[in-house]
C-alpha positions as a Markdown table, in Angstrom:
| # | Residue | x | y | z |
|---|---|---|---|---|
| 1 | Unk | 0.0 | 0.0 | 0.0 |
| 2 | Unk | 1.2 | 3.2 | -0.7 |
| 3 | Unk | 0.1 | 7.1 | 0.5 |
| 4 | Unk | 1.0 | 10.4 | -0.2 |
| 5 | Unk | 0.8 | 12.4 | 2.9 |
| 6 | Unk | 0.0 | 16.5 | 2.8 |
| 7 | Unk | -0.1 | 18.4 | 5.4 |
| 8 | Unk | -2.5 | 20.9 | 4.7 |
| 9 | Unk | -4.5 | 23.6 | 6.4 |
| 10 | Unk | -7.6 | 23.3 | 4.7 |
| 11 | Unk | -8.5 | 20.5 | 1.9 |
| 12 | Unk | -11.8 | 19.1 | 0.1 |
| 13 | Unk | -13.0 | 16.8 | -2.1 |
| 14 | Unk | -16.3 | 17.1 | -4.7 |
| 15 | Unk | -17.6 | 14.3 | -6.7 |
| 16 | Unk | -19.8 | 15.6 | -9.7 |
| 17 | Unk | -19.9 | 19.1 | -8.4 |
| 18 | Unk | -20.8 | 18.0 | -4.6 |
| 19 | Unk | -18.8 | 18.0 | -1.8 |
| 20 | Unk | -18.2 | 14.7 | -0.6 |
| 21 | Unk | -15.4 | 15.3 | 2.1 |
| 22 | Unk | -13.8 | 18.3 | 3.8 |
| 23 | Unk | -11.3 | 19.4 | 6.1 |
| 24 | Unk | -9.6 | 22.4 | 7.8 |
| 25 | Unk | -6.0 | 21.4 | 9.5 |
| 26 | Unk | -4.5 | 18.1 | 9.0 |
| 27 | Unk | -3.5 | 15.2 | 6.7 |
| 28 | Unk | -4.9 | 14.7 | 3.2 |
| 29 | Unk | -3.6 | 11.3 | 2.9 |
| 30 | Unk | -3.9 | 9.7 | -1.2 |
| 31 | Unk | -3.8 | 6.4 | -1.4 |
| 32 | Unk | -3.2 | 3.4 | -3.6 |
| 33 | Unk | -3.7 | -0.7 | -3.1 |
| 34 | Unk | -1.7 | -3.5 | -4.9 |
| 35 | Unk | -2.6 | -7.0 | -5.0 |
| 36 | Unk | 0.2 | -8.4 | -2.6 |
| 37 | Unk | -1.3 | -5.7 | 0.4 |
| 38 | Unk | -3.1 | -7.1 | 3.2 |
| 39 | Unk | -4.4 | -5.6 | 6.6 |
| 40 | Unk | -1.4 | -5.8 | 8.0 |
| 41 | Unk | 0.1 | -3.1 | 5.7 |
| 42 | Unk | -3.6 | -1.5 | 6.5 |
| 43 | Unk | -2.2 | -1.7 | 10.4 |
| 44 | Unk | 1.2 | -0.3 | 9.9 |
| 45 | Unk | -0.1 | 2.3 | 7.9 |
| 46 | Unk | -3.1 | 3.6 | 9.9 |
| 47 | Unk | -0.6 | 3.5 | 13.1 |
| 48 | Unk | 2.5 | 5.5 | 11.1 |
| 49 | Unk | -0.4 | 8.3 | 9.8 |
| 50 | Unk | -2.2 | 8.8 | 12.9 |
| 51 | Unk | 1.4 | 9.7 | 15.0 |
| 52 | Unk | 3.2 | 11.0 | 12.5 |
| 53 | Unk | 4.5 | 13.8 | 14.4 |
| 54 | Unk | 5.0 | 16.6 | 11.2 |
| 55 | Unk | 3.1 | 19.5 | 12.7 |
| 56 | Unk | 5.0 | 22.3 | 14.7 |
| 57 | Unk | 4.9 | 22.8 | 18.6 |
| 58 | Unk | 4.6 | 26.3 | 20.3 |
| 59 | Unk | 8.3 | 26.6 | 19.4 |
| 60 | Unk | 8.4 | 25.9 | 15.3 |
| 61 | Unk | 9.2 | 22.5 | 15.7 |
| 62 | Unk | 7.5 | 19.4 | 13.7 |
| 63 | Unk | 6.7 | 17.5 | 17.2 |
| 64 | Unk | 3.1 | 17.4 | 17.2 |
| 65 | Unk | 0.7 | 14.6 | 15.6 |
| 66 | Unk | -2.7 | 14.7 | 14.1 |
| 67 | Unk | -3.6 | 13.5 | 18.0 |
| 68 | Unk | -1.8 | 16.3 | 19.7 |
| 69 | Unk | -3.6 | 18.8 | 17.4 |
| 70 | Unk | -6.8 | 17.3 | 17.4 |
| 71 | Unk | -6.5 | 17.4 | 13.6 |
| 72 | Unk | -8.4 | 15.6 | 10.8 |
| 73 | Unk | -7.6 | 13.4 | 7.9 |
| 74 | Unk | -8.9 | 13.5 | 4.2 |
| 75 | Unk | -8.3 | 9.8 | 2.9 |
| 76 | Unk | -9.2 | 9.6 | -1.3 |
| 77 | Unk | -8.3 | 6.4 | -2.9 |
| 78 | Unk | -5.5 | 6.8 | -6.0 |
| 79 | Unk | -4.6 | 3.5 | -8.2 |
| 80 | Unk | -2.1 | 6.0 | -9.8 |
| 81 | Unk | 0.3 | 5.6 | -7.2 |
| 82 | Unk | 1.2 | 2.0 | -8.5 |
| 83 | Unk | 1.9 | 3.5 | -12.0 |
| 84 | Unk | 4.6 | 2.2 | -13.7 |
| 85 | Unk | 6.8 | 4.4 | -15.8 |
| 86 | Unk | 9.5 | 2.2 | -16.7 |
| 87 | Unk | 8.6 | 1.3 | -20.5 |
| 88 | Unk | 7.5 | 3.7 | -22.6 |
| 89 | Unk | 5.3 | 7.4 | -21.9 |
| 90 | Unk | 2.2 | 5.5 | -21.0 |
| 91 | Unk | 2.2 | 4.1 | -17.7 |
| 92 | Unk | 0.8 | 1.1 | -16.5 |
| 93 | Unk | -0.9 | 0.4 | -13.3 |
| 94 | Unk | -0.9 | -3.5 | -13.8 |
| 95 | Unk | 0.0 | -3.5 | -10.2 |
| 96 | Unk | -2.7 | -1.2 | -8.8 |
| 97 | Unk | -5.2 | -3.7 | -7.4 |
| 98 | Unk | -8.4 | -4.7 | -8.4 |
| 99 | Unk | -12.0 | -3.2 | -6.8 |
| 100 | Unk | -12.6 | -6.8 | -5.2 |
| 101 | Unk | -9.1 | -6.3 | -3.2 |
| 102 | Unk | -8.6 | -2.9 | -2.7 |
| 103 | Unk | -12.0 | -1.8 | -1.9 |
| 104 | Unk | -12.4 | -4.0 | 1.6 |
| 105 | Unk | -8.5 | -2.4 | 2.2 |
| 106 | Unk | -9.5 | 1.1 | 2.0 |
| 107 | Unk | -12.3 | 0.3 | 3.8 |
| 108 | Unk | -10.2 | -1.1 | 6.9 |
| 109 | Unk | -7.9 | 1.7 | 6.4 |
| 110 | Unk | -11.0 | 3.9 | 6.8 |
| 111 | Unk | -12.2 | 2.2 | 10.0 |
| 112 | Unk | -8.8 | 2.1 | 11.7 |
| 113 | Unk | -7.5 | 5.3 | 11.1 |
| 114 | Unk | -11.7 | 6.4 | 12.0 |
| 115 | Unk | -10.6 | 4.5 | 15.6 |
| 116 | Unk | -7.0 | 5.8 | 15.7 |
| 117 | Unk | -8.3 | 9.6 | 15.7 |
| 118 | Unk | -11.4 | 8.7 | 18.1 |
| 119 | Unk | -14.0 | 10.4 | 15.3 |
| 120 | Unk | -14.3 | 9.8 | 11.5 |
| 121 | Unk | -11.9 | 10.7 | 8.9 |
| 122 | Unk | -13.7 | 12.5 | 6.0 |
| 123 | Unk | -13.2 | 10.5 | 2.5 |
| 124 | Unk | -13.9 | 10.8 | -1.2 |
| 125 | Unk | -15.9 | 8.1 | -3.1 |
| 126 | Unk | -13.3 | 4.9 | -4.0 |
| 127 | Unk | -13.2 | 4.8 | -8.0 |
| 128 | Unk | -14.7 | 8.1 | -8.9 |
| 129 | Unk | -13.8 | 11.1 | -10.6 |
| 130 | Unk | -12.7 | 13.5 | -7.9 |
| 131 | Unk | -11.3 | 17.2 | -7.8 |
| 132 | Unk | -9.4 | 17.5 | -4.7 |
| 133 | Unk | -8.6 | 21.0 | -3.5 |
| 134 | Unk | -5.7 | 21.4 | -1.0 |
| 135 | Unk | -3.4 | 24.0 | 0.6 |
| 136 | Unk | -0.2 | 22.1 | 1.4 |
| 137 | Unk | 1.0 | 23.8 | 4.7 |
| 138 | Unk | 5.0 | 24.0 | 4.6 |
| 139 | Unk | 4.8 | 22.4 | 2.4 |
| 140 | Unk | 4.7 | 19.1 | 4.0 |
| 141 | Unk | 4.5 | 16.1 | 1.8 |
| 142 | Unk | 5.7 | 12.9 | 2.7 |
| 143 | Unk | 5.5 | 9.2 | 0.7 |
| 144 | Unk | 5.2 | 5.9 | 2.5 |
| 145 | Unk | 5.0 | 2.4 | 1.4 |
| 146 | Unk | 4.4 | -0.4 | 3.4 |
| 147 | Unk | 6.2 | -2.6 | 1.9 |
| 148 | Unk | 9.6 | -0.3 | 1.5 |
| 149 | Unk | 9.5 | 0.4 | 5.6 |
| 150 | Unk | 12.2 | 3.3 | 5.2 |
């Protein structure tokens, strides 16, 4: 599984002109399943996003986590984050998993991150055409895979 992580002071999601999901402060968090995930990677995950300690204390210092702030999470699936650029200028996302797999992922990844910050975490709709509208606060962005545990 992999995420891009924003930290952002306000971001929002709209799905055929509605607005399906919105935040002020916190993480908008994109993410992508392959095949080989499971809920383990769903665990590690969940746990690394929801103490991820990249917002600043009273002194200017990235010591604070979504916790700590009381801050919210955006969560929007993204199969293009298992593109594959290697060959050629179209890429290929042969390793992005199918609905069947990746749908009951993001779902667990929705209920344990939902438990994690003790309230829900706003989403878009999995498979849709979204507009996502951000300001990245920093900017902060940060990539995580779970299965290169750097």
């Amino acid at each position: 599984m992999r995420m891009v992580i924003q930290r952002v002071s306000e971001a929002s999601v709209k799905v055929n002109g509605e607005v399906r999901g919105a935040i002020g402060p916190g993480l908008l968090i994109l993410m992508g399943v392959e095949e080989a995930d499971t809920s383990a990677d769903v665990d590690w995950l969940a746990a690394k996003c929801i103490n991820l300690r990249i917002f600043n204390d009273d002194q200017g210092v990235m010591n604070c986590s979504l916790l700590d702030k009381g801050y919210d999470i955006l969560l929007i699936s993204q199969f293009t984050l298992h593109a594959s650029t290697k060959k050629g200028n179209r890429p290929s996302y042969i390793r992005a998993a199918r609905p069947d797999h990746a749908v009951p992922l993001y779902e667990q990844l929705i209920a344990a991150l939902s438990k994690g910050l003790g309230r829900p975490v706003q989403t878009g709709v999995f498979g849709a055409d979204m507009q996502v509208e951000l300001v990245n606060d920093g900017p902060v962005t940060i990539w995580m895979d779970s299965k290169q545990k750097e």
